[in-house]
C-alpha positions in Angstrom: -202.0 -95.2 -25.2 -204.7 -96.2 -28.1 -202.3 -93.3 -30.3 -199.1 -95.3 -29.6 -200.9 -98.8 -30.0 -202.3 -97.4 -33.8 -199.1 -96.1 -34.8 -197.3 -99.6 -33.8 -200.0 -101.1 -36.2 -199.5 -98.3 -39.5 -196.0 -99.2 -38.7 -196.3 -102.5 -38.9 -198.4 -102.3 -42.0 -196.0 -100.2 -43.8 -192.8 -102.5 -42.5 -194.9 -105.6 -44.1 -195.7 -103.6 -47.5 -192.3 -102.8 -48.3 -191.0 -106.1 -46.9 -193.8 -107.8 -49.6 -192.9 -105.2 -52.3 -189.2 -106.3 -51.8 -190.0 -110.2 -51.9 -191.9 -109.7 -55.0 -189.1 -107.5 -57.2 -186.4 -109.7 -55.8 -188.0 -113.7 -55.9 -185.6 -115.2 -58.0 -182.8 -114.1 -55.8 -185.1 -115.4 -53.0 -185.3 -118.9 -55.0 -182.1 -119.3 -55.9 -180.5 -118.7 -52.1 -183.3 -121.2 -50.9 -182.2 -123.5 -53.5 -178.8 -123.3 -51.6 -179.4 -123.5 -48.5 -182.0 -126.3 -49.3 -178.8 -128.1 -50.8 -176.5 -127.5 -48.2 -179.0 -128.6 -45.7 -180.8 -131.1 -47.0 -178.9 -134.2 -45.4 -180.0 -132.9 -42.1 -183.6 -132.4 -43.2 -183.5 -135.8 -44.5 -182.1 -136.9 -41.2 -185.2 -134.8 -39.1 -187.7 -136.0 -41.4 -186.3 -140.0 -40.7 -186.2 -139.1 -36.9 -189.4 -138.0 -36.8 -191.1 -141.3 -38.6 -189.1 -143.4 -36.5 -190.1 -142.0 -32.9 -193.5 -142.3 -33.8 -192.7 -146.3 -33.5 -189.9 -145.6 -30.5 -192.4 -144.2 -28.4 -194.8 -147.3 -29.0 -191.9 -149.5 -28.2 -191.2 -147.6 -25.2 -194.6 -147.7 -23.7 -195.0 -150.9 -23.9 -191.5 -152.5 -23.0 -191.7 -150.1 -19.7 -195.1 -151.1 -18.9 -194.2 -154.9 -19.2 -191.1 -154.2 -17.4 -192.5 -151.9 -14.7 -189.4 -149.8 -15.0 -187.7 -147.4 -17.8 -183.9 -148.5 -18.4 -181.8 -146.3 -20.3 -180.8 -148.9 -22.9 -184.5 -149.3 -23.8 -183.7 -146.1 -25.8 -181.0 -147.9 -28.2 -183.3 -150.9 -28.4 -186.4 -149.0 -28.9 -184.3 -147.2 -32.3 -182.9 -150.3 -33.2 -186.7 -151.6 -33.0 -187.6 -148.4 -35.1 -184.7 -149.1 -38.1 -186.0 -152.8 -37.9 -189.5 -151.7 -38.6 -188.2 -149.8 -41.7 -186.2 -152.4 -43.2 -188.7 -154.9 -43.3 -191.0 -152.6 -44.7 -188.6 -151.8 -47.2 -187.5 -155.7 -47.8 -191.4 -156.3 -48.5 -191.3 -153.4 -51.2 -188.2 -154.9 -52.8 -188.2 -158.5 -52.2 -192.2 -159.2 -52.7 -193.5 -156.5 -54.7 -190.6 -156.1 -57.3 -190.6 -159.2 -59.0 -194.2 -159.3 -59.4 -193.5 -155.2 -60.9 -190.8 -157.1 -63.1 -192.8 -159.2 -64.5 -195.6 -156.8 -64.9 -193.6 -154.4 -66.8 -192.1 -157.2 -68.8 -195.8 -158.2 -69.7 -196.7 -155.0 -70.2 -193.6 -154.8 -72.5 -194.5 -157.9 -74.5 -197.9 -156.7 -75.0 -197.2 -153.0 -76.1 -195.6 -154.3 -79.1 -198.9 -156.5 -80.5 -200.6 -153.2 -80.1 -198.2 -151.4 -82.1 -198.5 -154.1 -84.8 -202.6 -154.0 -84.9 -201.9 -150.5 -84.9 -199.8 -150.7 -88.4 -201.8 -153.1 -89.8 -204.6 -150.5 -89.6 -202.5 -148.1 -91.0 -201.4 -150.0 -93.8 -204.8 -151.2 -94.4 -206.6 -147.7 -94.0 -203.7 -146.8 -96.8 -204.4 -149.3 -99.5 -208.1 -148.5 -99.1 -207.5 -145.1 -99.8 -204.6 -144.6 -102.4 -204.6 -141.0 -102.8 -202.9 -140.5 -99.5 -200.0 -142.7 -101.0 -200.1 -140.5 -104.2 -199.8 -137.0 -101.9 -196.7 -138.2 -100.2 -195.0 -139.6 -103.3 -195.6 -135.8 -104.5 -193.5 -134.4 -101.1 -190.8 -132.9 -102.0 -187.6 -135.0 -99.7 -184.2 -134.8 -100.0 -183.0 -137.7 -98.7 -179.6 -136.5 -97.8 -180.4 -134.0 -96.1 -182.9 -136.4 -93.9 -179.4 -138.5 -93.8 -177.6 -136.1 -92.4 -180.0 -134.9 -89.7 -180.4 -138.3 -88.1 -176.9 -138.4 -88.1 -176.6 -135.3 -86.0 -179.5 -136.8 -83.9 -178.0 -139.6 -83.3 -174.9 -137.5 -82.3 -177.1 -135.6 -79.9 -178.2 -138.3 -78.1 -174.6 -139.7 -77.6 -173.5 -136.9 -75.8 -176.8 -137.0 -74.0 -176.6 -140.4 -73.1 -173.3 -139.9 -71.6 -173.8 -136.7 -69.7 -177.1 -138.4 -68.1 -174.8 -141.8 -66.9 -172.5 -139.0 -65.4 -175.2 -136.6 -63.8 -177.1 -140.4 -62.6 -173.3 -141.6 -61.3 -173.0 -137.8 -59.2 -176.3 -138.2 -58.3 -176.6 -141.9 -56.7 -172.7 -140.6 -54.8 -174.7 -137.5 -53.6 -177.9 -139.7 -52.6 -175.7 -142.0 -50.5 -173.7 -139.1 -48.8 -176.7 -138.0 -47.8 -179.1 -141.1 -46.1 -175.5 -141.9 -44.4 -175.7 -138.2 -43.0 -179.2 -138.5 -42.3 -179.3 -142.1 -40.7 -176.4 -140.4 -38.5 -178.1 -137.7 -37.5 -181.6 -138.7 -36.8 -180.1 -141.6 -34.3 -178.3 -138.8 -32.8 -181.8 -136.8 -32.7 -183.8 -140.0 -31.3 -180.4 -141.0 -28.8 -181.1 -137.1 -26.9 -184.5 -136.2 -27.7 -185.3 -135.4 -24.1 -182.1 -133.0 -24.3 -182.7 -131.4 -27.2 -186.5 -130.5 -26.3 -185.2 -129.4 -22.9 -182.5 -127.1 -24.8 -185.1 -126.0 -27.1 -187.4 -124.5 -24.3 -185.0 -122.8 -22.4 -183.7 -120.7 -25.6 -187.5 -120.1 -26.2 -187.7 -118.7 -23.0 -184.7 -116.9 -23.0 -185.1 -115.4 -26.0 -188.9 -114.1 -25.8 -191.3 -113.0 -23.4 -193.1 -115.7 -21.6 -196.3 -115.2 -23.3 -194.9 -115.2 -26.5 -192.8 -118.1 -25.3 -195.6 -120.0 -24.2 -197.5 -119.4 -27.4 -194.5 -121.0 -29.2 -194.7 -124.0 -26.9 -197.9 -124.8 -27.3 -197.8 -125.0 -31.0 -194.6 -127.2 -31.2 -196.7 -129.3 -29.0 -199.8 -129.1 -31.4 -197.4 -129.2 -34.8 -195.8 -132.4 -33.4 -199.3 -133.8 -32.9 -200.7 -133.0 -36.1 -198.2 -134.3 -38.2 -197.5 -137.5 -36.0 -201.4 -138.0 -36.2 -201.5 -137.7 -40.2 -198.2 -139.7 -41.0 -199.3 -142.2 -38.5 -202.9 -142.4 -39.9 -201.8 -142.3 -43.4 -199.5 -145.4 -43.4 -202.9 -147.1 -41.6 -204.8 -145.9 -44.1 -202.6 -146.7 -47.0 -202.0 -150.3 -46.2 -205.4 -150.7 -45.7 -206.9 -149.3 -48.7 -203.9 -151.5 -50.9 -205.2 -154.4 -48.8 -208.6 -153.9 -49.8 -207.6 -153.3 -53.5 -205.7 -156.9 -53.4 -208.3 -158.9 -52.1 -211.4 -157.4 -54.6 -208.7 -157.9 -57.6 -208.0 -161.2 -56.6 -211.6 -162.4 -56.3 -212.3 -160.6 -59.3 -209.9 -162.0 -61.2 -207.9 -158.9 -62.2 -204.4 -159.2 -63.8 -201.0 -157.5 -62.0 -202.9 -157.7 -58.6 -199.8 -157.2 -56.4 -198.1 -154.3 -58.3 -201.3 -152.2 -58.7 -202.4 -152.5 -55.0 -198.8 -151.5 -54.1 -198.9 -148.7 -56.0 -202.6 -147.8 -55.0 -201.4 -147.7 -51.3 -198.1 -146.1 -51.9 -199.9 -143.4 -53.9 -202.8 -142.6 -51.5 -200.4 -141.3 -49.3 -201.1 -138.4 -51.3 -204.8 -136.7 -50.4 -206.7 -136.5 -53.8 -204.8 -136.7 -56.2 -203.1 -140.0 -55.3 -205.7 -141.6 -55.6 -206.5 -140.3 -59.0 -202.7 -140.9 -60.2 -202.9 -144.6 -58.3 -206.2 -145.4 -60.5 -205.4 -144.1 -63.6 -202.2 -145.7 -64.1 -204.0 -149.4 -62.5 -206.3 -149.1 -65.5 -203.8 -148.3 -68.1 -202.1 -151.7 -66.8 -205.0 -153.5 -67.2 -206.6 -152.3 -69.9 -203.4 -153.5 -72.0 -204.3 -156.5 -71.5 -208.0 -156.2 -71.8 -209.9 -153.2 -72.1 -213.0 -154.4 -70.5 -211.4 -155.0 -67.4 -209.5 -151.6 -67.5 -213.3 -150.4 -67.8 -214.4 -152.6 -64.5 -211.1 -151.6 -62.6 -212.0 -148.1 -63.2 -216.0 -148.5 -61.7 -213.7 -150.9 -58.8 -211.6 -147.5 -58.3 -214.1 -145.5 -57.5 -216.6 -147.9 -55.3 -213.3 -148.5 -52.7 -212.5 -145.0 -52.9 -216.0 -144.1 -51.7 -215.7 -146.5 -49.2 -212.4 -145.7 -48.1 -213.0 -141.8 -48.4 -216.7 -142.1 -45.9 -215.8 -144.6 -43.7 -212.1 -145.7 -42.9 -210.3 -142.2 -44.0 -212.2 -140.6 -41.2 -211.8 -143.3 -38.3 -207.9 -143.8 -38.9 -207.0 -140.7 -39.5 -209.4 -138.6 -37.4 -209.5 -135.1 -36.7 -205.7 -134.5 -37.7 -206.6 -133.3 -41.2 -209.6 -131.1 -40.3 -209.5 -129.0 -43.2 -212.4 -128.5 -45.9 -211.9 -130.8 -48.9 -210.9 -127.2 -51.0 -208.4 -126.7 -48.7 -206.8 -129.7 -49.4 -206.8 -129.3 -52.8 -205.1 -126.2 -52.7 -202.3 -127.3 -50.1 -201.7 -130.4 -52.6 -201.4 -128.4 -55.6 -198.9 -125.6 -53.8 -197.0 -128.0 -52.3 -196.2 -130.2 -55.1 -195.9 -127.4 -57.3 -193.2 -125.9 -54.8 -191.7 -128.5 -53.3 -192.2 -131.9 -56.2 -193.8 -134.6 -53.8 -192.5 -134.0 -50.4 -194.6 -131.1 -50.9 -197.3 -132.9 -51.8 -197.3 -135.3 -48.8 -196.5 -132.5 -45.9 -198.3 -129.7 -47.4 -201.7 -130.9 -46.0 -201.0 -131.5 -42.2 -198.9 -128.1 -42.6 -201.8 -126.1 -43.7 -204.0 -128.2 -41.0 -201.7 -126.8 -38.4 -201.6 -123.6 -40.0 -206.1 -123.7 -40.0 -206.4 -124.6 -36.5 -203.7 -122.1 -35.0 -206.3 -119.3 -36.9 -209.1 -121.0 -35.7 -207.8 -120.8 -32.1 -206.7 -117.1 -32.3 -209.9 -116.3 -33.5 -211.9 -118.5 -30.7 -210.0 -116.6 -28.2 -210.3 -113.3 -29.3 -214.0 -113.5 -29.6 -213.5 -115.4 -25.8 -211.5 -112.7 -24.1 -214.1 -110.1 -26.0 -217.2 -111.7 -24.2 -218.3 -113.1 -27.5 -219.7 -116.6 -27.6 -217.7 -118.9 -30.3 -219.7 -121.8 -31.9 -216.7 -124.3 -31.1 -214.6 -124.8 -28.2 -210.7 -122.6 -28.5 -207.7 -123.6 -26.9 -205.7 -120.8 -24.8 -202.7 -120.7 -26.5 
């Protein structure tokens, strides 16, 4: 028996080596088919992804419509999605009717402003110039042919052209494509949210028609566990992220800090990211800022970091919880894989994905060490 069980292992080993040796020789063919299918299927992603963020509200609405009821009607469900879309519009509406003209106006200072700089700028040129003639004399000694000068920027210009016109035709595919694909993906996560109980119910009995029912129980139970981790961390994130732009309006506005609205927007929107949104939300708040002074760009920057502290200690780990619990290294490296994979989807998912990941190996471990008679510092779940 223990011969037959080792040989199932080497076997194993060697089908995973060659399997690994294959992936390795043969990764851009590997890309390039997931870049396919990743096309082809994206609408449908899309429309998962949107039907996951909306049940999180439908079940809310559900709850608490059949508890003030006292009975569950079937047409709650098409309310409770209506509800749901409602939710997202007006979150949406905020972002474009309340935040975008005060970003208007804050590029359009910033825009007024960048040219003064340029000027000082020049003015220190030209003044650095005429204190130090000599650098005048080198360039009058440069050897230019003014022709041929001529007749690069006219290819330039050329270049661009054809650019220019290939980018408005790649933008006009692209916006076509993009609204192909939210009508798909409105379509189908109403469809997804209309028969969830169907679906799930269809779901388990392939599982358990298909596998064994340990195996099929295993599979269960971390469906169950995915769909709480990530409902957990999207949940807690948006929480979190409104509250930490909230907290970012209210100290700019009592310290009197310019483009209060815009910068706290994109603060929030940005620390939706773990670590590095933060960073990327700060940095680009004190570039903003220090335009138009760079002593508050300075103070913004020592701002930055105090609410971050605060935020990082004491709200980050009350609203979101326990859904994350992965060491702050680990959250680095999921961040940097998954927005080096996967742009910034990757960035946002990669964290709860490698949470979920942690804590299935954490379990497995737990119970091995549990059905081995060895005592495990934490509790493990029997999955």
């Amino acid at each position: 028996m223990k011969t037959t069980q080792r040989t199932k292992q080497i076997m194993g080993i060697i089908i995973a080596a060659i399997l690994l040796f294959w992936a390795v020789n043969n990764f851009d063919a590997i890309r390039n088919g997931w870049n396919t299918i990743f096309a082809l299927t994206l609408p449908f992603i899309l429309g998962a992804g949107l039907a996951f963020v909306l049940n999180i509200p439908l079940r809310i609405f559900e709850k608490y419509v059949t508890k003030w009821t006292g009975k569950y009607r079937s047409w709650y469900r098409m309310l409770g999605i209506l509800f749901s879309f409602l939710i997202v519009t007006l979150v949406l509406s905020f972002l474009i009717f309340l935040v975008l003209p005060d970003l208007q106006e804050t590029i359009s200072s910033f825009i007024s402003i960048v040219p003064q700089e340029i000027n000082k700028w020049i003015n220190w040129i030209n003044d650095f110039i005429t204190k130090n003639p000599e650098i005048m004399r080198v360039l009058e000694e440069m050897p230019l042919d003014i022709e041929t000068i001529k007749s690069q920027a006219i290819n330039a210009a050329q270049t661009v052209a054809g650019g220019a016109f290939g980018s408005i035709v790649v933008l006009i595919t692209g916006i076509i494509n993009s609204v192909f694909n939210i009508f798909v993906a409105i379509v189908f996560a109403v469809f997804i949210l209309s028969g969830k109980e169907t679906l799930t119910r269809h779901f388990k009995k392939s599982i358990y028609g298909l596998f064994s029912l340990e195996w099929a129980n295993y599979i269960i139970n971390v469906g169950k566990k995915a769909n709480e981790v990530f409902s957990n961390f999207i949940s807690g994130e948006v929480v979190e992220a409104f509250i930490l732009g909230l907290m970012f309006y209210i100290s700019m506005w009592i310290f009197g800090f310019p483009y209060r609205l815009s910068v706290s927007v994109l603060t929030g929107v940005m620390a939706l990211i773990p670590i590095f949104g933060a960073i990327i939300g700060g940095a680009v708040g004190a570039i903003l800022i220090a335009v138009v002074s760079f002593k508050q760009g300075i103070w913004f920057i020592v701002l930055t970091v105090v609410i971050q502290q605060i935020e990082g200690n004491v709200i980050y780990p009350r609203v979101v919880g326990n859904s994350v619990g992965l060491p702050g290294i680990w959250v680095m490296f999921a961040v940097t894989i998954g927005g080096g994979l996967f742009g910034f989807a990757g960035m946002l998912l990669s964290v709860p994905t490698l949470s979920l990941i942690y804590q299935l190996f954490q379990d497995t471990i737990n119970y091995n060490l549990e059905s081995r008679g060895l005592e495990v510092e934490s509790d493990s779940a029997n999955l």
